[in-house]
C-alpha positions, 0 to 999 in steps of 0.5 A, a space after each residue: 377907362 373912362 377917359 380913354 373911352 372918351 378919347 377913343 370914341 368920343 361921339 358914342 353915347 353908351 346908354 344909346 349903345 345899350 338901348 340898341 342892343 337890347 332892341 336887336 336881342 329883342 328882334 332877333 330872338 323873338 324873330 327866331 321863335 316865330 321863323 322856328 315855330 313856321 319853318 319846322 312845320 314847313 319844312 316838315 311837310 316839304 320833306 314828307 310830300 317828296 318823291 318816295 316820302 310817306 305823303 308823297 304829293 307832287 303838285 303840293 311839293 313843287 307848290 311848297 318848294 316854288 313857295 320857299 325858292 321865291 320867298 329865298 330868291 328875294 333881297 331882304 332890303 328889298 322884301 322890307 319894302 315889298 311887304 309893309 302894307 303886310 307889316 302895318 296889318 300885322 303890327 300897325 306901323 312900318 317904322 320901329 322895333 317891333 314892325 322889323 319882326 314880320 319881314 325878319 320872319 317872312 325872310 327866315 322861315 322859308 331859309 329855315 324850313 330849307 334847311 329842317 328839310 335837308 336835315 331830315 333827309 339825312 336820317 337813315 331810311 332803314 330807321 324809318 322802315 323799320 318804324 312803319 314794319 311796326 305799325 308806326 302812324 305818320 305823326 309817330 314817325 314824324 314826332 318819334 323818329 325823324 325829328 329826333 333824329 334829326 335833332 342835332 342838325 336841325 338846332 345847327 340850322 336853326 343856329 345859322 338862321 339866328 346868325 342870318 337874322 342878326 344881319 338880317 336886323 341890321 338891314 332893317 334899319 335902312 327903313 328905320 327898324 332900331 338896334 345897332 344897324 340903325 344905330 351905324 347907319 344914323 351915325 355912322 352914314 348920316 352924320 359921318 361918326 364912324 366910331 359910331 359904327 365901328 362900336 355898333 359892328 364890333 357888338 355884333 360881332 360879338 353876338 354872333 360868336 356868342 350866339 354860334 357858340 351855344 348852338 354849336 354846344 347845342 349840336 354836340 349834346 344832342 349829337 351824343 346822345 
């Protein structure tokens, strides 16, 4: 097995390969919490600040609303730039691991907060009728009705969005963020080692699948209940 690896891809450095995997998991999955922990708010109060919602606030709504559009509307590679002096606040460098994160979640959330948003426009209006015929406050509606409700669709986007930042991280290496994206592109573009980028491209691959299939087991246990 070893030979053959050798012979296949004879200028990859496995323990490099790891390396790089695990930074991407630790981008990734700590991106995740930090773009779930705004976005689900966020699009919350999007939702509620709606025309016929139960805090329904036109100018707030179209602020909010223009807030994620822009936020939507920019290139990643290009938010990378626009926002590291907002990095090297947050973290206190631009290059790095750790400063990929920020613009991983400043790209994420607003996507994200879209998608709870769309999410709990699809609970039943009647459910939330009722809920206020009973003398349900707000945040009970919020917290008892609408995000169970909407619970299944909810971890679908937040699924989406996992996937979205693993490509997202891969891009972050064009201005030295690690993981398998500054992997390929070091070997792969720089010095032409193409079987490099061909291992780094099939891992990720491969996370995406893995990742997309426990959301997607996520999404049918809540679906059921």
């Amino acid at each position: 097995m070893e030979t053959l690896l050798l012979e296949w891809f004879p200028n990859v450095f496995w323990p490099e390969i790891w390396k790089s995997v695990n930074e991407t998991l630790y981008m990734v999955v700590i991106a995740t919490l930090f773009t779930a922990v705004i976005g689900l708010p966020l699009g919350v109060l999007v939702y509620l600040t709606g025309p016929g919602q139960l805090m329904q606030n036109r100018i707030l709504n179209q602020v909010l609303s223009i807030i994620i559009n822009v936020f939507r509307s920019i290139p990643f590679i290009i938010l990378l730039i626009l926002i590291i002096p907002f990095t090297k606040f947050i973290v206190g460098t631009s290059l790095g691991v750790s400063a990929a994160i920020p613009p991983l979640v400043v790209g994420a959330a607003p996507f994200f907060a879209r998608l709870v948003e769309t999410s709990l426009r699809e609970v039943d209006r009647g459910v939330i009728e009722m809920a206020q015929s009973m003398g349900a406050s707000t945040w009970q509606i919020v917290t008892r009705v609408l995000l169970p409700e909407a619970r299944p669709g909810i971890l679908a986007g937040l699924t989406i969005t996992l996937v979205v930042l693993i490509g997202y991280s891969a891009m972050s290496g064009a201005i030295g963020g690690g993981g398998l994206g500054d992997l390929a592109l070091r070997y792969g573009y720089q010095r032409y080692q193409m079987d490099v980028t061909i291992v780094a491209t099939c891992i990720m691959i491969a996370l995406v699948q893995v990742f997309q299939m426990l959301g997607d087991r996520l999404v049918a246990h809540f679906s059921r209940k």
